[in-house]
C-alpha positions as CSV (number, residue, x, y, z in Angstrom):
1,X,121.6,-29.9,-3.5
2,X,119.2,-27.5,-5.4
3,X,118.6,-28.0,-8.9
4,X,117.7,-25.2,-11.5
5,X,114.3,-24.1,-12.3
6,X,114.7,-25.2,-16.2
7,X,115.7,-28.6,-14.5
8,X,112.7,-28.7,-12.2
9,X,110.8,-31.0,-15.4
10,X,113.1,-31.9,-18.1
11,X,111.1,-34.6,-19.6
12,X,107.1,-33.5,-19.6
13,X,106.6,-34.5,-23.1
14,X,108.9,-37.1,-24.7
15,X,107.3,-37.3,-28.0
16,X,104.5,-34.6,-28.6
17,X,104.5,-34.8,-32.3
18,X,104.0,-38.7,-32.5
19,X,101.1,-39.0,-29.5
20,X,99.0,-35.7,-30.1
21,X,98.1,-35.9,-33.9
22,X,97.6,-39.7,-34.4
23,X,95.0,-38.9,-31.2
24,X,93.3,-35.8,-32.9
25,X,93.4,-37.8,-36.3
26,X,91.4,-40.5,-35.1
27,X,88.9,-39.0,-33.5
28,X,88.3,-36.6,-36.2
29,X,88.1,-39.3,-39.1
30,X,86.4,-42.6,-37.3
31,X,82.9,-40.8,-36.4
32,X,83.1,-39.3,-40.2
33,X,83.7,-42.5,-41.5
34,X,80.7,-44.1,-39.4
35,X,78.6,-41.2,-40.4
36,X,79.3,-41.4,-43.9
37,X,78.8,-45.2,-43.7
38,X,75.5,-44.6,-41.4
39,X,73.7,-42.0,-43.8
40,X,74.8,-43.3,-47.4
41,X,71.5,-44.3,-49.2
42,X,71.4,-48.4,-49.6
């Protein structure tokens, strides 16, 4: 039995729309947030 080359990996990425941006989100906004927090005059 050989399979097809399109069948070779059918499911590389489940969900790439829910994992990817969340990731890229938080990364982005939790060190602004600590280095707004950090350097704001007290």
């Amino acid at each position: 039995m050989s399979y097809p080359k399109y069948h070779a990996k059918p499911h590389q990425r489940p969900t790439p729309g829910r994992t990817s941006p969340v990731v890229y989100v938080l990364l982005i906004t939790v060190p602004a947030v600590i280095a707004i927090v950090a350097l704001r005059p007290r």
